[in-house]
C-alpha positions in Angstrom: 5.0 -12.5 -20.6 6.9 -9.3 -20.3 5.5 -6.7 -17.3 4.7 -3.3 -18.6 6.5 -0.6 -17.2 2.8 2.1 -17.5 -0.8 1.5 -18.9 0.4 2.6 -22.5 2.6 -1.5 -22.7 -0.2 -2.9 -20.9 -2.7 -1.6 -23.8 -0.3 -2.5 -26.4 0.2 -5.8 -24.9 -3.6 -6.6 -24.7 -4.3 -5.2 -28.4 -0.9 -7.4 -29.8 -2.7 -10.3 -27.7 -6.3 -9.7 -29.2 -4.9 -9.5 -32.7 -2.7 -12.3 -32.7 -5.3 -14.4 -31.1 -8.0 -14.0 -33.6 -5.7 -14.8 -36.5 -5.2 -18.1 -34.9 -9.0 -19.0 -34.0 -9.8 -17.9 -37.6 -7.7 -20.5 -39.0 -7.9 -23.1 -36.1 -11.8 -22.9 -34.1 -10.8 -25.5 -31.6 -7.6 -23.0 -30.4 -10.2 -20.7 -29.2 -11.5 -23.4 -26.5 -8.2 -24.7 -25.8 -5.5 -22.4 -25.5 -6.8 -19.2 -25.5 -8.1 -18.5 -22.0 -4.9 -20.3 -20.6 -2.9 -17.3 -22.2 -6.3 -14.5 -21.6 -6.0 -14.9 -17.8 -1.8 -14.5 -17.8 -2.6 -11.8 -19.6 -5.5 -10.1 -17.1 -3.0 -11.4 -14.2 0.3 -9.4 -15.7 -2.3 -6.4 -16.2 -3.3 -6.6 -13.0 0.1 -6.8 -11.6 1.3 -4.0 -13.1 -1.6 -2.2 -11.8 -0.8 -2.9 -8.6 3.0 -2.2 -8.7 2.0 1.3 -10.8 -0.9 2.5 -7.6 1.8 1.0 -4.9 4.5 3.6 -6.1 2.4 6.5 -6.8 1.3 6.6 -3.3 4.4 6.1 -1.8 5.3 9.2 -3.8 2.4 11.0 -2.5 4.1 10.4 0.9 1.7 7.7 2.5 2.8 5.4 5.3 4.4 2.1 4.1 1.9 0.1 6.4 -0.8 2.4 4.9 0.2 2.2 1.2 0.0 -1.7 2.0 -3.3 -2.0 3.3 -4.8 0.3 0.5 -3.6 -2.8 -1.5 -5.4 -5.4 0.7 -2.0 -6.8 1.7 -1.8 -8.8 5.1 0.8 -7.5 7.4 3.8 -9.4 8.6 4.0 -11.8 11.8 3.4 -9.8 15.4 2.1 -6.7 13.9 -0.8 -8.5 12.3 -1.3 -10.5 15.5 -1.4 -7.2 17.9 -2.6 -4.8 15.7 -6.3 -5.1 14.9 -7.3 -1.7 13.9 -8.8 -1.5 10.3 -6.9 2.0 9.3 -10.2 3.0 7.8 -9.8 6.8 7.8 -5.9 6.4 7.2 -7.1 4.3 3.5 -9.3 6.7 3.1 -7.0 9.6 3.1 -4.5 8.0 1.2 -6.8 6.8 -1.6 -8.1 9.9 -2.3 -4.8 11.3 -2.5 -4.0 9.0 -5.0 -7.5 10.2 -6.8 -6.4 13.5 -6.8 -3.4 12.8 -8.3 -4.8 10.6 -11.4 -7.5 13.3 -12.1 -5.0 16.3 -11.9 -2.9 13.8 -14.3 -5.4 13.3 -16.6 -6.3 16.8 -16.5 -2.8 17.6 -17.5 -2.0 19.9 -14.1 
């Protein structure tokens, strides 16, 4: 399946998917129990792939931390660092997330 570059593909992709997929359990019921949440969850895994690729750069371009952008996204840090480094970052997500709020709602406010 091809990633989406922004949330505009990744709605085009799921409506192509929807359409394309009803046509096929119209004329074939058994496809629907088959196939077609095999090819639904690729689907919600691309989506959600692209989501996180799409919040992962926008707060690195907010200027947040690499090893803060990373935890925001839940992802385990690398060898030693994990081993030593037990603090949970909590107020450091924080800030960074609601940067990244900030940004979406003065995007979708068109600022």
């Amino acid at each position: 399946m091809p990633a989406a570059g922004n949330s505009h593909n990744v709605a085009a992709l799921i409506k192509d998917f929807t359409e394309r997929h009803l046509r096929k359990r119209r004329k074939h019921p058994e496809y629907a129990e088959r196939i077609l949440p095999k090819e639904l969850a690729a689907l919600l895994a691309n989506v959600d792939e692209v989501s996180k690729r799409a919040r992962r750069t926008g707060i690195a371009k907010l200027g947040v931390r690499p090893d803060i952008a990373e935890r925001c996204l839940n992802h385990a840090q690398p060898g030693i660092i994990a081993t030593y480094d037990t603090h949970h970052y909590v107020e450091e997500k924080r800030g960074a997330l609601t940067q990244w709020t900030v940004h979406l709602e003065a995007l979708r406010a068109g600022t």
